[in-house]
KOLTORKE-788207 format. One record per residue (C-alpha): residue number from 1; x, y, z. Coordinates in Angstrom, 2 decimals. Example, Ala and Ser with C-alpha at 12.3 -4.5 7.8 and 13.67 -1.06 7.14 Angstrom:
<rs>
[r 1; [12.30; -4.50; 7.80]]
[r 2; [13.67; -1.06; 7.14]]
</rs>
This chain:
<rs>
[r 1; [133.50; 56.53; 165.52]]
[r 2; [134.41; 60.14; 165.89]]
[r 3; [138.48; 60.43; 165.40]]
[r 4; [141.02; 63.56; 165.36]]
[r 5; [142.76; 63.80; 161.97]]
[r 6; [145.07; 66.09; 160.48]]
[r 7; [144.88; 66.86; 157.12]]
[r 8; [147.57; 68.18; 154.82]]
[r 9; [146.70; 69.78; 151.99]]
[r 10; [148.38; 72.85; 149.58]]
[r 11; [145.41; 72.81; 147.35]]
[r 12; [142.30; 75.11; 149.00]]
[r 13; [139.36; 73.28; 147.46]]
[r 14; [140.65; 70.10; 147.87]]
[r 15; [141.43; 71.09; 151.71]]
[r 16; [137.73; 72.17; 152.21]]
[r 17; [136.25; 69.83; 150.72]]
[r 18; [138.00; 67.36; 152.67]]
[r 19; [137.29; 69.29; 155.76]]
[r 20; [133.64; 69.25; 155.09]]
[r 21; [133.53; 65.41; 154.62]]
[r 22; [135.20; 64.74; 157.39]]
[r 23; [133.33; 67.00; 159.66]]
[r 24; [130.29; 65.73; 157.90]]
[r 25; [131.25; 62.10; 159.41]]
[r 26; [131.59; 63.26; 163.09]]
[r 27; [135.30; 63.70; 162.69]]
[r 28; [137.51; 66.57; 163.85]]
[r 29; [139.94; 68.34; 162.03]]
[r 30; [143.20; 69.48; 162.08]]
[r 31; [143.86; 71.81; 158.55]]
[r 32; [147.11; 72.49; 157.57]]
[r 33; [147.80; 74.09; 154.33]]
[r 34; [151.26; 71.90; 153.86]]
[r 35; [153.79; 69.40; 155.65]]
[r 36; [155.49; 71.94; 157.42]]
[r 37; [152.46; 73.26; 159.07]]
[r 38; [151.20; 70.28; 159.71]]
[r 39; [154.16; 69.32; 161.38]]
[r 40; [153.72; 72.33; 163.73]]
[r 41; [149.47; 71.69; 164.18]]
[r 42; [150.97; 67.96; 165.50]]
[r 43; [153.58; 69.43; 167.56]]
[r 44; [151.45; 71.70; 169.21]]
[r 45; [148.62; 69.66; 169.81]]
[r 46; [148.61; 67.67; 173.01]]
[r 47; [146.17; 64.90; 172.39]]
[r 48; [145.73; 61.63; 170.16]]
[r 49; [145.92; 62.48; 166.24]]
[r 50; [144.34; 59.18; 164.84]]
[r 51; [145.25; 59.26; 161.16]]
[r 52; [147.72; 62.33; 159.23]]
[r 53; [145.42; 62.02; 155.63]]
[r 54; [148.38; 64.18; 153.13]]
[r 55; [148.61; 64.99; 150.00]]
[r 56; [152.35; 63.74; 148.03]]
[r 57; [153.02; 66.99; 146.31]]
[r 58; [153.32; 70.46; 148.84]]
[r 59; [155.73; 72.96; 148.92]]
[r 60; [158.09; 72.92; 151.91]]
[r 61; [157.69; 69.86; 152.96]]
[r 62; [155.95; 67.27; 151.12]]
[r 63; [153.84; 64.43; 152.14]]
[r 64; [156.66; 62.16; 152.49]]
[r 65; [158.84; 63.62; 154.28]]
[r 66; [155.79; 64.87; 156.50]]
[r 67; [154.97; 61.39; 156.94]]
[r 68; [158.96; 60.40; 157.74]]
[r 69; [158.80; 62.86; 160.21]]
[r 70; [155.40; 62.17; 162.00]]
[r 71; [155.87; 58.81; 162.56]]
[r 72; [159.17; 59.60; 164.30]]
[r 73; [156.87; 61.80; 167.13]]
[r 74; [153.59; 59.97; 166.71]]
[r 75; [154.57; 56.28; 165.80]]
[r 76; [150.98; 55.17; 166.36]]
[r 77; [149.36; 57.76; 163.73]]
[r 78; [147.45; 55.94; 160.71]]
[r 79; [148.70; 57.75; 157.62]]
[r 80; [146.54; 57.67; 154.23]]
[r 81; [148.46; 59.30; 151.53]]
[r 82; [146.56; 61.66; 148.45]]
[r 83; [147.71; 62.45; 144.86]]
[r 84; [146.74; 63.17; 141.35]]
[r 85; [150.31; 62.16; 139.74]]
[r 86; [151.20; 58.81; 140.58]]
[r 87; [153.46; 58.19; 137.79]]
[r 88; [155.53; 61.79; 139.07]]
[r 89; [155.15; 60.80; 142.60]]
[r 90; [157.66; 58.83; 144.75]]
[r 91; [157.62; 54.82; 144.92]]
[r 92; [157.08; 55.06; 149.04]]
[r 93; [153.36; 55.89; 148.33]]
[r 94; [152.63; 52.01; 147.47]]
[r 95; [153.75; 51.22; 151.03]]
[r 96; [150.88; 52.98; 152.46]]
[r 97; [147.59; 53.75; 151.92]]
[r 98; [146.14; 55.11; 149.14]]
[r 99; [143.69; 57.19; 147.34]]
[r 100; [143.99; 58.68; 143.80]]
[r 101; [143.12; 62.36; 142.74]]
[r 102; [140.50; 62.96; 141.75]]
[r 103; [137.99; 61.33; 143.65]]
[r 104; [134.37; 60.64; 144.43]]
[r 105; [132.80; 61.45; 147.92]]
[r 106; [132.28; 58.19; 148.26]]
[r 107; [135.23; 56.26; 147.80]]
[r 108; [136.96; 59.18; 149.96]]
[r 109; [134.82; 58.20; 153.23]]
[r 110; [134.94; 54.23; 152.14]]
[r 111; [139.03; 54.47; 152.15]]
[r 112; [138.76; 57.21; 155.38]]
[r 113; [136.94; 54.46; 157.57]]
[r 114; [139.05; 51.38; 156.15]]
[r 115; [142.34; 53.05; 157.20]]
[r 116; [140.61; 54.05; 160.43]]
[r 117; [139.41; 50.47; 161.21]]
[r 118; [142.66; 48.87; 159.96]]
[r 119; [144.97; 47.28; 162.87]]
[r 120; [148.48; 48.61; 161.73]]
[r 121; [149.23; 52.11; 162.28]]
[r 122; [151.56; 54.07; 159.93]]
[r 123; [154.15; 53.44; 162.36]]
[r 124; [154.84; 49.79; 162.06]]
[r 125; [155.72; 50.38; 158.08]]
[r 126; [159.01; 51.66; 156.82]]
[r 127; [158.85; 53.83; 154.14]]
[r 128; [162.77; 54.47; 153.63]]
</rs>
């Protein structure tokens, strides 16, 4: 199943590694290289965005308030949030989705397609 996500990451090798895995699986990409960016790739772009897969820590605007804001324009979006500080990150993350820093190829893809498959999107959780 080939899907549209947008991916926001401040870290390059994480992004492009991410990219490639993605791309790998038949998916397409949106890259943004933080929240605020990727909050102007969403606004811009006129079709479906299936899942917003962020990263918790970025300058400007971080993943959370990314995801605050997305859901607000796209409330069906799937959301699966990245990090490699839990214990510094905020407690919203265990509402959603997600995957721990650093990870393997293959538990990236595995938790990719399980948030893609899942029935609820990101907008039928309240992270505030």
């Amino acid at each position: 199943m080939s899907c549209i996500i947008l991916v926001a990451e401040d870290d390059v090798i994480v992004r492009n590694v991410v990219r490639l895995l993605l791309q790998v699986d038949g998916h397409e990409v949106l890259v943004a290289v933080d929240g605020y960016e990727a909050l102007e790739l969403s606004r811009c772009y006129q079709g479906t965005i299936d899942l917003l897969l962020t990263d918790v820590r970025m300058p400007r605007v971080n993943g959370i308030e990314l995801v605050e804001q997305i859901l607000m324009e796209r409330p069906r979006i799937k959301i699966l949030l990245m990090s490699g500080n839990m214990d510094r990150d905020h407690k919203e993350v265990k509402k959603l989705p997600f995957l721990a820093k650093p990870f393997s190829s293959e538990a990236f893809r595995n938790k990719v397609r399980e948030v893609l498959a899942s029935d609820s999107a990101g907008g039928r959780i309240s992270i505030t």
